[in-house]
Backbone bond lengths (Angstrom), bond angles and torsions (degrees), N, CA, C in turn:
res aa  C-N    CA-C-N  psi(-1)  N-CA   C-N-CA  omega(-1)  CA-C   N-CA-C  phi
1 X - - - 1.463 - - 1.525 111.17 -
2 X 1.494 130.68 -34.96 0.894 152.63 -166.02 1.287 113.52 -67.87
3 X 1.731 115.34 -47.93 0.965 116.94 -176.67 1.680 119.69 -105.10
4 X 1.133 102.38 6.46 1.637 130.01 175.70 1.599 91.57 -77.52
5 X 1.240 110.44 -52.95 1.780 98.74 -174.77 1.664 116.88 -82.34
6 X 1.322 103.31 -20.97 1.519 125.70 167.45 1.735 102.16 -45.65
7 X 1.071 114.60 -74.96 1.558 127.54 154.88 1.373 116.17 -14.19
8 X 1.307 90.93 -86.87 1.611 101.87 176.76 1.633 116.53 -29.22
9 X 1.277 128.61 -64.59 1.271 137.52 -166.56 1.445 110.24 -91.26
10 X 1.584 120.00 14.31 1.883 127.74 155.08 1.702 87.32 -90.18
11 X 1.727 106.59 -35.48 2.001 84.89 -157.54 1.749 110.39 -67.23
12 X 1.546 79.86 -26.04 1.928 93.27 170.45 1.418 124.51 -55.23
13 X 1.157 112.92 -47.02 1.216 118.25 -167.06 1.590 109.07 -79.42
14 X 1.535 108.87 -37.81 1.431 126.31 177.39 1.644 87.45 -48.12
15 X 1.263 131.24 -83.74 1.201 148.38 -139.65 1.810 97.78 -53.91
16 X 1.194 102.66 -63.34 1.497 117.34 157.85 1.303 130.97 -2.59
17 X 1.180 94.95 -78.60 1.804 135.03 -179.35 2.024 90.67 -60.03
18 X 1.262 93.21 -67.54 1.696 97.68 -174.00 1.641 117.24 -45.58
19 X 1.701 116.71 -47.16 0.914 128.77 131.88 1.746 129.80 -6.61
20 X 1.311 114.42 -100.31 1.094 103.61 173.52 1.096 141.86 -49.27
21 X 2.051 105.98 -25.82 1.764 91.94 171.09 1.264 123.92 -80.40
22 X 2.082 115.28 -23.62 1.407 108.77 162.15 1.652 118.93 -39.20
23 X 1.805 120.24 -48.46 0.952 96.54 -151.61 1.923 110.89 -76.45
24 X 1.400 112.75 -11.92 1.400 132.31 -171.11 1.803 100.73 -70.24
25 X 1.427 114.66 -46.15 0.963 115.83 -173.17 1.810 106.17 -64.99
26 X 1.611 109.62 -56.10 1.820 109.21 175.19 1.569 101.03 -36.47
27 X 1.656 125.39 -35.69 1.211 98.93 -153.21 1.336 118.06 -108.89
28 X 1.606 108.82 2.65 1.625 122.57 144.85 1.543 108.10 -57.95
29 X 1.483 102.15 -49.61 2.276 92.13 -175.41 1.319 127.38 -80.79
30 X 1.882 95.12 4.88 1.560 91.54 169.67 1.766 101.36 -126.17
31 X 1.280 115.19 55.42 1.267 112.93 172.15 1.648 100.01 -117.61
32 X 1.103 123.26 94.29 1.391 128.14 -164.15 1.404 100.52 -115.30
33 X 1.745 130.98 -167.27 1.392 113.59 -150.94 1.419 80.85 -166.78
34 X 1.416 138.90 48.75 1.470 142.29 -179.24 1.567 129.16 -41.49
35 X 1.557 100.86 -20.20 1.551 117.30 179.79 1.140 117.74 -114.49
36 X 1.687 117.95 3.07 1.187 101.62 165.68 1.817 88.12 98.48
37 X 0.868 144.16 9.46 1.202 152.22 -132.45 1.364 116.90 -141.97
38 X 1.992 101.14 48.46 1.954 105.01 -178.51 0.915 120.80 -82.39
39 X 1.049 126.76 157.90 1.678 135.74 159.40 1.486 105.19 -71.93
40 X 1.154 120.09 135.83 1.503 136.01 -172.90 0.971 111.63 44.12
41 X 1.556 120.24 61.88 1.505 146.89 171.74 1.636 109.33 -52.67
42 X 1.457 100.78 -59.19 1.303 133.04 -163.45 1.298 90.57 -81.02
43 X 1.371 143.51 -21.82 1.287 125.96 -168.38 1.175 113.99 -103.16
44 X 1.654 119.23 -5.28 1.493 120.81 158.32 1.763 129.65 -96.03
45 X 1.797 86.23 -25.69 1.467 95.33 156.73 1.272 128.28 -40.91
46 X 1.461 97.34 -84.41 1.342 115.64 176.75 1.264 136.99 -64.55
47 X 1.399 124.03 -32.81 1.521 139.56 143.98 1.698 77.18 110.81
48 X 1.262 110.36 -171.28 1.581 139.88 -164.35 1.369 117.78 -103.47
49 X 1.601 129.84 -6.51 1.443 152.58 -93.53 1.734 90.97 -160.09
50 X 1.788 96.60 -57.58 1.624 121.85 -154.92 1.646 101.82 -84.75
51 X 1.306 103.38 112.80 1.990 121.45 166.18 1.575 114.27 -50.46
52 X 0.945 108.26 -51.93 1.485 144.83 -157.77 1.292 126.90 -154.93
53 X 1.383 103.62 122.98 1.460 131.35 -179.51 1.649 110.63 -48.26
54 X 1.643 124.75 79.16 1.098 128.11 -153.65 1.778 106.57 -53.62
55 X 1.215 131.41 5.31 0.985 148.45 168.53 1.598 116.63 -64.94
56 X 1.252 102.30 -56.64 1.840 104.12 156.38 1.402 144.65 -39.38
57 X 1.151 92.98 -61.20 2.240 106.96 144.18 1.223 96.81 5.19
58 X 1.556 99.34 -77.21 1.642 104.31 -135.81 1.986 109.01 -110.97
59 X 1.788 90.90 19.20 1.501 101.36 174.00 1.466 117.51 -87.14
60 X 1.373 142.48 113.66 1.459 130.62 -168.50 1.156 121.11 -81.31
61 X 1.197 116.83 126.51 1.715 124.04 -161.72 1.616 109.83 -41.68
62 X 1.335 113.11 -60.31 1.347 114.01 176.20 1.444 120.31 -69.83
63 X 1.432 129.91 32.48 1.508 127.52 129.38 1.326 131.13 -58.06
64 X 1.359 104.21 -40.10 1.077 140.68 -177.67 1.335 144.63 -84.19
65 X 1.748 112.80 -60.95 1.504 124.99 165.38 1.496 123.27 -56.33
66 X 1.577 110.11 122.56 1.295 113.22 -154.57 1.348 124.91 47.56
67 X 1.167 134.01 47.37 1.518 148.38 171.54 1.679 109.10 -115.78
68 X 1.171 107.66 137.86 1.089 132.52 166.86 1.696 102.86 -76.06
69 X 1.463 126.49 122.68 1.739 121.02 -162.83 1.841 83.02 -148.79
70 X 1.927 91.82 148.20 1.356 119.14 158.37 1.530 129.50 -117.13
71 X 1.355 139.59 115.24 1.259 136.55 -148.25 1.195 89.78 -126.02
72 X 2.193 121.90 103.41 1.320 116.75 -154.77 1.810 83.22 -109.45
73 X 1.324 120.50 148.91 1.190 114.86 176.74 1.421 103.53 95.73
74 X 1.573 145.42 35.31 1.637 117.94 -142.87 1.498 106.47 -109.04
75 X 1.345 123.34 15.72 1.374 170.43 138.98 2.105 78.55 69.93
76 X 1.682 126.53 -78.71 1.280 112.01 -154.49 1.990 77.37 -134.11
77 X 1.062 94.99 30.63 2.301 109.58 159.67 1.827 89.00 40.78
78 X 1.091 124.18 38.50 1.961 110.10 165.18 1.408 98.74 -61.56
79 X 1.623 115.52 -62.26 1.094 120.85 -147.14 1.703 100.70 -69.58
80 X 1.460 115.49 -21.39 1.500 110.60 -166.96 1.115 94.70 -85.28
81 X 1.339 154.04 -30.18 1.542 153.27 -173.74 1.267 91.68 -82.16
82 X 1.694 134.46 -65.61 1.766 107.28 -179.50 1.362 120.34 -50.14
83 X 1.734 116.78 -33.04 1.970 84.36 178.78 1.384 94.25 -90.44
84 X 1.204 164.72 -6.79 1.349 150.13 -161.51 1.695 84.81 -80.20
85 X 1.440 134.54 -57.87 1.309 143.82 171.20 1.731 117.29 -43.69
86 X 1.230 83.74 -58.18 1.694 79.62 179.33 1.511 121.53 -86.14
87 X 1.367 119.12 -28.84 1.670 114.28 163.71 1.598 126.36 -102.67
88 X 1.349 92.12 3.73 1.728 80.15 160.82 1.824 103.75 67.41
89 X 1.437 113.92 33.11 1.529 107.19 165.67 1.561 117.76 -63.40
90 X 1.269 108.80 171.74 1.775 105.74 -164.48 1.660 76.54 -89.18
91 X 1.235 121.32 -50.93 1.987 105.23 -165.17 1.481 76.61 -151.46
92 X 1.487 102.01 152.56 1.589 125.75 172.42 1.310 94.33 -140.16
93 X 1.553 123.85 135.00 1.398 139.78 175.95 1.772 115.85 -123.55
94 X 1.505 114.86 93.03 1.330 117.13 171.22 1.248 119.55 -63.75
95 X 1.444 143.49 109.42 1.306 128.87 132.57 1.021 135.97 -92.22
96 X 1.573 124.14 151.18 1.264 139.50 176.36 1.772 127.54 -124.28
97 X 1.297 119.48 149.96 1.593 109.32 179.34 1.381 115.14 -90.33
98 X 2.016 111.68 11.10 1.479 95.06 172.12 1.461 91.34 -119.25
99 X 1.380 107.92 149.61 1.438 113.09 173.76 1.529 127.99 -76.54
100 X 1.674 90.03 -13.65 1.515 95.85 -178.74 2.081 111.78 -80.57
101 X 1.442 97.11 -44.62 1.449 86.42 163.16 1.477 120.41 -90.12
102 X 0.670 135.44 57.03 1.585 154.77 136.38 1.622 102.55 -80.84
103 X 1.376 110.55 -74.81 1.215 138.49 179.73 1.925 106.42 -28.81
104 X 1.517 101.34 -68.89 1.434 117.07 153.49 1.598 123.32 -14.28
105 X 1.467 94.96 -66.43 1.232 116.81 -168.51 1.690 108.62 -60.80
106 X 1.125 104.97 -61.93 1.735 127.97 167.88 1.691 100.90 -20.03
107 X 1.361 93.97 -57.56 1.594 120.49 -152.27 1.439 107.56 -70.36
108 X 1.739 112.46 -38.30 1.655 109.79 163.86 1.488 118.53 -82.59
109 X 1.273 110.51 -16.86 1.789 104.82 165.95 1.184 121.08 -43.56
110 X 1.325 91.39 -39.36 1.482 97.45 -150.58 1.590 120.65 -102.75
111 X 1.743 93.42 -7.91 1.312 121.28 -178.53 1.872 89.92 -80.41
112 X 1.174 100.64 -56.51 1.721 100.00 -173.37 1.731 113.95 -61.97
113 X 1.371 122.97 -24.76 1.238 126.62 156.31 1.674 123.99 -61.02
114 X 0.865 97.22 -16.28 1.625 107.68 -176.69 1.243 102.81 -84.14
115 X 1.285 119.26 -59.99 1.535 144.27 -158.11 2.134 85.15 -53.43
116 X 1.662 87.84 -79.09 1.353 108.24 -163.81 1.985 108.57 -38.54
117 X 1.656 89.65 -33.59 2.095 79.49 -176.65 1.665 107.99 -81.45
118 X 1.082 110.04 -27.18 1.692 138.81 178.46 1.510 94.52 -47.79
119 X 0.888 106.54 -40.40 2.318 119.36 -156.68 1.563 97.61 -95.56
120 X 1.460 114.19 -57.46 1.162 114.45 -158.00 1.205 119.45 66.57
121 X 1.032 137.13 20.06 1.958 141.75 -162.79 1.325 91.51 -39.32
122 X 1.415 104.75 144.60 1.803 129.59 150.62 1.011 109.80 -68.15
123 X 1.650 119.81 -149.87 1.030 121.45 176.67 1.702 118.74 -96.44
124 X 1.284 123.21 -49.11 1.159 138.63 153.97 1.440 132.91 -53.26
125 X 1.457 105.20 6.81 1.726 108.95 -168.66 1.933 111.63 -87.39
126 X 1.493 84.79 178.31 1.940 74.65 -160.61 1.703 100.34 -84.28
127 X 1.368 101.33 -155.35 1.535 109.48 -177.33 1.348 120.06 -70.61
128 X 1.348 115.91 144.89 1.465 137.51 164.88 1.486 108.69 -83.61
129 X 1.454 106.35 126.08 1.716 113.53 -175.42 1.686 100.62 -128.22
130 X 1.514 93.01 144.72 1.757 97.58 170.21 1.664 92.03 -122.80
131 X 1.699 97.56 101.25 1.411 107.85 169.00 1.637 130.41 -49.02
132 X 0.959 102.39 -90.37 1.873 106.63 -169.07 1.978 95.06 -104.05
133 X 1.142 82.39 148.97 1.575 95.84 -165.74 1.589 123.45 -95.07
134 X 1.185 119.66 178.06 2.098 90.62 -170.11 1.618 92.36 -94.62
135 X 1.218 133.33 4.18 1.432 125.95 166.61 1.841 111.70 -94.61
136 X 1.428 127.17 -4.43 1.017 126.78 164.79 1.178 108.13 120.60
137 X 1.992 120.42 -28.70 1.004 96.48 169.03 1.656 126.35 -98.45
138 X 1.806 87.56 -154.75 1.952 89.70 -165.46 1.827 83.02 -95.14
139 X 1.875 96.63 145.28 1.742 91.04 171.86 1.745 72.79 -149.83
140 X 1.581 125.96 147.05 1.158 126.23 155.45 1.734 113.67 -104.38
141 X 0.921 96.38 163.35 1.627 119.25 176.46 1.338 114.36 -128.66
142 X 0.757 94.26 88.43 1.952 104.15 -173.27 1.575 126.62 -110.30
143 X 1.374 119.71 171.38 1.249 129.20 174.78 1.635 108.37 134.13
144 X 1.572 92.23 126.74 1.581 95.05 173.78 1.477 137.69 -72.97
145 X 0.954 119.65 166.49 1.690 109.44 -174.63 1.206 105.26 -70.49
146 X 1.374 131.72 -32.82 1.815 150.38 -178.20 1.841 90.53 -43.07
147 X 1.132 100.12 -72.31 1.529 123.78 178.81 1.452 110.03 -19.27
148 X 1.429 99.28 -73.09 1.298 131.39 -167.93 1.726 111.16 -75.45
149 X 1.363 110.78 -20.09 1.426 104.82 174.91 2.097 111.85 -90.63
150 X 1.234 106.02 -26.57 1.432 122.62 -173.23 2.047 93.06 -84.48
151 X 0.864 103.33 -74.91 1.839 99.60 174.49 1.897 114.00 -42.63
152 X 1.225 102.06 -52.57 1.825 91.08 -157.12 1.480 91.47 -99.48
153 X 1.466 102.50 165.36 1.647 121.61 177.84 1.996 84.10 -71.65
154 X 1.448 97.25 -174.26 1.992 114.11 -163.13 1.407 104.74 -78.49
155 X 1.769 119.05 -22.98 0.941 104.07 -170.44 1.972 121.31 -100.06
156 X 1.691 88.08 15.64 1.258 86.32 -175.64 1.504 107.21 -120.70
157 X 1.677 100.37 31.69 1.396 113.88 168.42 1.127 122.22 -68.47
158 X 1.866 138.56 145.52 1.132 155.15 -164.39 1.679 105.66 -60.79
159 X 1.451 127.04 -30.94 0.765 142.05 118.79 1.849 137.50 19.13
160 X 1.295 98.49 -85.82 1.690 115.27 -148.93 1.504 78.29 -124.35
161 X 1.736 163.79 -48.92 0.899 150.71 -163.81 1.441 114.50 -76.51
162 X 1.437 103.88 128.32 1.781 95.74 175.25 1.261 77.19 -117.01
163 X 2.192 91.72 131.30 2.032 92.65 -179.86 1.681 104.15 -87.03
164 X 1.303 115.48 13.26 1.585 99.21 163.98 1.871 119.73 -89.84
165 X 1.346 116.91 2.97 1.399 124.12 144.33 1.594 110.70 -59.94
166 X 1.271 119.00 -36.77 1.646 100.19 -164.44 1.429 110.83 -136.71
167 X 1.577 124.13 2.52 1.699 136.20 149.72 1.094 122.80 -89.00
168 X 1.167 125.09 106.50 1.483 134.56 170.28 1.980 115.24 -119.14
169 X 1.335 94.08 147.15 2.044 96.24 178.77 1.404 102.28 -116.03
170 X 1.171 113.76 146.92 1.426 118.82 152.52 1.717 119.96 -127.59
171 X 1.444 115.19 136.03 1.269 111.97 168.91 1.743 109.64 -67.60
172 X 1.135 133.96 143.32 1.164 121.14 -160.28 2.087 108.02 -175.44
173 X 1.437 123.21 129.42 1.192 93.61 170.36 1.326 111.81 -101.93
174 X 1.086 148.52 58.83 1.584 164.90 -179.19 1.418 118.89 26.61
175 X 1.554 94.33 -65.46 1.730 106.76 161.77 1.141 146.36 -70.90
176 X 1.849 116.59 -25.75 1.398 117.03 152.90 1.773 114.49 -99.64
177 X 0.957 103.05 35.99 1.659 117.41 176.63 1.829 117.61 -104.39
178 X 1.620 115.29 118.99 1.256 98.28 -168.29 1.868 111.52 -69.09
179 X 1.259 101.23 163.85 1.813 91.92 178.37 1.285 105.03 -66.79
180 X 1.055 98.84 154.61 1.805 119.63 173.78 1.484 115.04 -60.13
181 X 1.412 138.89 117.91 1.540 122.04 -179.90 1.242 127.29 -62.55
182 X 1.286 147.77 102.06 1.450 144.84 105.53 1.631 82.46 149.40
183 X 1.956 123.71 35.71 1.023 121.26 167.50 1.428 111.15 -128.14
184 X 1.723 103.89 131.46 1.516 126.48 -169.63 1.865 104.13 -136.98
185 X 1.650 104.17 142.45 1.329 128.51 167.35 1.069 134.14 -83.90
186 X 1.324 144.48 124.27 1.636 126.39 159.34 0.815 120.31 -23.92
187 X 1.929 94.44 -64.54 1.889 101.16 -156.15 1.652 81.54 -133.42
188 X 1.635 100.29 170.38 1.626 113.21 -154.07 1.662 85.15 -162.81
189 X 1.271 103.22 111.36 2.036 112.78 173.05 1.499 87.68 -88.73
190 X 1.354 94.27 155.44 1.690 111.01 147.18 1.430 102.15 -170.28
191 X 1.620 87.96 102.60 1.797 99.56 -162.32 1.915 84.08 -110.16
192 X 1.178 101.53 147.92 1.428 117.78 -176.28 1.566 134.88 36.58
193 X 1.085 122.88 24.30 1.304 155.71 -101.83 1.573 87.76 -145.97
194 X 1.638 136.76 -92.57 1.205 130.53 -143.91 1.592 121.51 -64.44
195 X 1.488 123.25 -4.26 0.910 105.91 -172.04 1.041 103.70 -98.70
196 X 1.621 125.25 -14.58 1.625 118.81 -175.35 1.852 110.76 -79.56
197 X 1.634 112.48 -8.58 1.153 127.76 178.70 1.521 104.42 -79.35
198 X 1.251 108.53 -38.42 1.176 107.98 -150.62 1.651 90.36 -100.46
199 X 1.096 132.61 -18.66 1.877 124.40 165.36 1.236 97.05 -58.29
200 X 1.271 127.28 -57.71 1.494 130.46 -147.66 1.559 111.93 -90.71
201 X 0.989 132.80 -10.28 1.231 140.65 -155.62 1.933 97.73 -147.83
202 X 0.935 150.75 -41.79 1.303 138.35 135.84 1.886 79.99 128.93
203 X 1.510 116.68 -175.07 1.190 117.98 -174.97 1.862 101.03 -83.04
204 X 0.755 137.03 28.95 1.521 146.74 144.03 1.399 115.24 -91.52
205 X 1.085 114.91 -36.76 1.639 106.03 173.02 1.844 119.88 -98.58
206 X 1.286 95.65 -9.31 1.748 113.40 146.65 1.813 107.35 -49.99
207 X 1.150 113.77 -82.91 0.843 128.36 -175.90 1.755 140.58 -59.66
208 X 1.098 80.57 -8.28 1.654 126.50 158.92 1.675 113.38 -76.00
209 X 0.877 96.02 -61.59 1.756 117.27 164.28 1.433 102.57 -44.63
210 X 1.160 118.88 -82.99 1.642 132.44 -151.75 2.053 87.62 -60.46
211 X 1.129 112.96 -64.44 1.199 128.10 -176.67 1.912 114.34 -27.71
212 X 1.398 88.50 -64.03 1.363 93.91 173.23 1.759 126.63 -67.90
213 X 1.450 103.70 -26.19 1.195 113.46 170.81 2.097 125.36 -51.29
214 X 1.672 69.13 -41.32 1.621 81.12 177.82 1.626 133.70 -90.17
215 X 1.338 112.86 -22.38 1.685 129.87 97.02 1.457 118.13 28.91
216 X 1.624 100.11 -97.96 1.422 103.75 -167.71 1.625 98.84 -94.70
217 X 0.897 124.03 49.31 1.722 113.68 -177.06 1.527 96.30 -116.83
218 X 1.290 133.57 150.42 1.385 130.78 -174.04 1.790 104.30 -97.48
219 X 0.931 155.30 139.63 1.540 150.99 174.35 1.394 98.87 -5.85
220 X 1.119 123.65 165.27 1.590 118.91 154.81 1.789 117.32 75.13
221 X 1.392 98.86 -36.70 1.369 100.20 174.20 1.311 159.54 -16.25
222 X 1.537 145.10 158.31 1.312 123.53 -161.24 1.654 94.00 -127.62
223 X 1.311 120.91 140.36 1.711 124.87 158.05 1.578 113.06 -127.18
224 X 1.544 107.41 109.41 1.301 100.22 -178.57 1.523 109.98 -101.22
225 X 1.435 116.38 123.87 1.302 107.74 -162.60 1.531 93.93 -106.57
226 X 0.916 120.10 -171.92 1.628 145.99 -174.87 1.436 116.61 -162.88
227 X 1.475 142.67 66.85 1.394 116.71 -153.31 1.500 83.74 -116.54
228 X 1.230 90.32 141.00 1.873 112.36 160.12 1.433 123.75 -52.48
229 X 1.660 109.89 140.96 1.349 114.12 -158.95 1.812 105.11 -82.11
230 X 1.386 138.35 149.37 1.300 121.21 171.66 1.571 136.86 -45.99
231 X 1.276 83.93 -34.67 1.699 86.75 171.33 1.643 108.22 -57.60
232 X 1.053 118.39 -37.28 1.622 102.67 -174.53 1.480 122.74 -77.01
233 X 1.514 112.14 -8.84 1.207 108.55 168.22 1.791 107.99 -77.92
234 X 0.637 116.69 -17.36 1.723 108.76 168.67 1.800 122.06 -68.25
235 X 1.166 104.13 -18.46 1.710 118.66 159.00 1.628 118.24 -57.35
236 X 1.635 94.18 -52.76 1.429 109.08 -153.86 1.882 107.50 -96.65
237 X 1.524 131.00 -25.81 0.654 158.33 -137.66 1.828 116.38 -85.25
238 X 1.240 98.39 -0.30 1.736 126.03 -162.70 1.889 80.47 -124.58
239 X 1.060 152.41 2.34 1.767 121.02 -170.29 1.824 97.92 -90.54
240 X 1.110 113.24 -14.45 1.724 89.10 171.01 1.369 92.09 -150.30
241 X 1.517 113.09 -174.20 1.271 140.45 171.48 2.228 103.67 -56.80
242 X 0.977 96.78 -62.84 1.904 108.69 178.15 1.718 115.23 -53.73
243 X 1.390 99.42 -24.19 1.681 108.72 -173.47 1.746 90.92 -88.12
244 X 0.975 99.18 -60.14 1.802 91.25 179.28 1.494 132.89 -39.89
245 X 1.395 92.28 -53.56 1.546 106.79 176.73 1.981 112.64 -59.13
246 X 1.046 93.88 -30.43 1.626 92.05 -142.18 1.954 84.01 -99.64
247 X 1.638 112.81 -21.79 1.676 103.91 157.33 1.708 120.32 -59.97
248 X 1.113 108.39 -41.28 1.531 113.21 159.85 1.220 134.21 -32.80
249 X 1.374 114.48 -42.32 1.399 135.06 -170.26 1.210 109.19 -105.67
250 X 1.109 126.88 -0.55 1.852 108.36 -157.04 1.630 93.86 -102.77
251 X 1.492 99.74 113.41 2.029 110.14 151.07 1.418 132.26 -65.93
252 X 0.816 105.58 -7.25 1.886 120.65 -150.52 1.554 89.80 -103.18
253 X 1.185 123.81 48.12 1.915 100.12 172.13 1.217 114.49 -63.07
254 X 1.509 105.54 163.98 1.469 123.47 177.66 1.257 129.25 -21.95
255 X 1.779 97.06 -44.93 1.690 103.91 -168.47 1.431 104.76 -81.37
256 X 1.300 117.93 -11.06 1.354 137.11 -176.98 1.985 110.46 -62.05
257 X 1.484 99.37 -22.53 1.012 102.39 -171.02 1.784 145.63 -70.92
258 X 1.023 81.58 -20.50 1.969 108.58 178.52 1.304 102.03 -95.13
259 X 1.642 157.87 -8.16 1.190 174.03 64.88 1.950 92.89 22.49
260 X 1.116 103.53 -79.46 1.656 87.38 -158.39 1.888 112.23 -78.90
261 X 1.418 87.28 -13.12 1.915 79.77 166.44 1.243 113.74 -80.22
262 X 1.239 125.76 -29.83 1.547 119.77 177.00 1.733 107.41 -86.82
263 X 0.683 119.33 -31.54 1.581 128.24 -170.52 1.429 112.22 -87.90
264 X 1.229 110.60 -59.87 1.370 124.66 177.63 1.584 124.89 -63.62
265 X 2.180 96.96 -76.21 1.431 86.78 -178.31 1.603 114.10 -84.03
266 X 1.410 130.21 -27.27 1.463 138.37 135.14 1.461 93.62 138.16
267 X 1.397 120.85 47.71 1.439 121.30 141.19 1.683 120.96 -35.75
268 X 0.914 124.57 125.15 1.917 129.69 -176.16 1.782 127.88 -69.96
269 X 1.633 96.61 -24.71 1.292 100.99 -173.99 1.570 86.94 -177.51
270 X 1.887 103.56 146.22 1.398 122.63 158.89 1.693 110.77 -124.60
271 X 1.502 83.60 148.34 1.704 95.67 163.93 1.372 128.09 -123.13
272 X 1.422 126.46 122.24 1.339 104.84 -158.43 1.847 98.15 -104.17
273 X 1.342 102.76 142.76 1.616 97.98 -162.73 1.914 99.23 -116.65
274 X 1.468 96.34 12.09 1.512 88.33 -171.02 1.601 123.49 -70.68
275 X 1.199 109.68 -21.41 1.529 94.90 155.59 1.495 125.96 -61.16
276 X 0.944 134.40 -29.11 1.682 127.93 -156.52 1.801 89.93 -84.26
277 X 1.123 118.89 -0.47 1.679 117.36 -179.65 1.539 97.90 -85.02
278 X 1.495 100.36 149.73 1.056 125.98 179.98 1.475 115.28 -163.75
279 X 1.377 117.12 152.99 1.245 131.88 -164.14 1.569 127.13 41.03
280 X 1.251 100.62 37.58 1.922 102.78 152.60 1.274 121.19 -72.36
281 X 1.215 111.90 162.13 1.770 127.12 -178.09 1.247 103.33 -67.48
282 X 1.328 129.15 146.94 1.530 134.21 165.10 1.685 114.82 -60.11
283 X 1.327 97.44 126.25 1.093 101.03 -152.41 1.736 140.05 130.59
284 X 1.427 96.69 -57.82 1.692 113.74 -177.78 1.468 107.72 -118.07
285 X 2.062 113.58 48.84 1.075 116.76 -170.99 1.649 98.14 -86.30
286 X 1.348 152.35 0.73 1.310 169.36 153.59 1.515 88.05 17.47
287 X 1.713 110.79 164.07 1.171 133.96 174.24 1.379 106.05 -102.97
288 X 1.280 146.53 155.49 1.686 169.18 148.37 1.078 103.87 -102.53
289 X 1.433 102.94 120.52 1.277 124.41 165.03 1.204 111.43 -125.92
290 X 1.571 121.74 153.48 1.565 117.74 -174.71 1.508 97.90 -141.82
291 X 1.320 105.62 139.75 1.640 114.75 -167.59 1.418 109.90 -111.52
292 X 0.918 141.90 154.04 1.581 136.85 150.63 1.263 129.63 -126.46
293 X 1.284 94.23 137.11 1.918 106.86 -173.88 1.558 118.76 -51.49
């Protein structure tokens, strides 16, 4: 009898056990990323290797310095804390449509604020690193004070700047979000950004995008785009029911794109800076283009 129930409560536990890893496993194959919106984005981008977001290179200080800037897409904000760091914008505002990298983002601010009061750097001292990340992985935030004293005027030394005066995140979905009242940017990124808008939202919510962009831009303005080449939407284009449909439909390809900002929403002039890039990851060899209001 003893061991009849002995039995019994292995088949239980067996069943159990089997149990729980089915349900662990469904919830690895349904952890999908519909917006473009990974965890350790930046850590495959950029690799472990990379100082700086080779993207900076070829960003011109005065987009930036003393500019009011929007960083739409700012998935875990590296890139918005290196130029808020390296050009000395008056305020840069990341949003994102996941709340968790927002959260992320928060989490290396503040990690690099720590570091930086922790260090105290001189003037000549070496690099500031934000090791392991609050999603697990490694993402750095770098740049030397050398850097930073030869590029920025004194007061946007590593020093005297606390970047929680001029970095801020918002969870936010950009495109079905009304504009903000009687608030406008210089400059406005949207680095890797249009194609996950444009699966999900179809070439109406493209255009929605561009629209609003131009919107919040003040006269004179800067849009630095980054948009993904078509071929890569055929990777991504299967994560839901809305991404499928709306790859079907879309006229507006990529190359399509510098045509309807100047033509369409009535951007004045582009510059395309994608040659002067160098050393991206295989893969995220993309074109930059920069528009003005």
């Amino acid at each position: 009898m003893a061991a009849s129930e002995n039995e019994k409560e292995k088949k239980i536990e067996q069943h159990d056990h089997h149990q729980d890893e089915q349900q662990h496993r469904n919830k690895k194959r349904k952890q999908v990323f519909p917006y473009g919106n990974y965890r350790a984005y930046y850590g495959y981008r950029l690799g472990q290797d990379t100082e700086e977001d080779p993207r900076l290179k070829v960003f011109k200080k005065e987009w930036f310095e003393g500019k009011d800037c929007l960083d739409i897409g700012c998935n875990a904000g590296i890139i918005t804390i290196q130029i808020a760091k390296k050009f000395c914008c008056r305020s840069i505002l990341g949003v994102d449509i996941d709340p968790d990298r927002v959260q992320d983002a928060y989490w290396h601010l503040q990690k690099l604020m720590r570091v930086k009061k922790a260090k105290k750097i001189p003037g000549n001292a070496s690099k500031l690193k934000v090791g392991e990340s609050a999603n697990g992985s490694d993402c750095s935030i770098e740049g030397s004070s050398n850097e930073e004293t030869k590029d920025s005027p004194r007061n946007c030394s590593s020093e005297e700047t606390d970047l929680f005066d001029i970095v801020s995140f918002r969870n936010e979905d950009f495109v079905n979000s009304r504009d903000p009242p009687n608030k406008h940017y210089d400059t406005i990124l949207c680095l890797s950004v249009t194609k996950w808008i444009h699966l999900n939202w179809g070439d109406d919510g493209l255009l929605t995008l561009f629209s609003k962009i131009w919107r919040l831009l003040r006269p004179g303005g800067i849009l630095v785009l980054e948009p993904q080449p078509w071929k890569s939407y055929d990777k991504n284009h299967k994560v839901s029911e809305a991404t499928r449909t709306n790859y079907q439909n879309i006229i507006f390809h990529p190359q399509l794109f510098q045509d309807i900002l100047l033509d369409k929403i009535g951007f004045r002039t582009v510059e395309d800076i994608t040659s002067r890039l160098s050393g991206s990851k295989s893969g995220f060899n993309r074109p930059i283009l920069v528009f003005q209001k």
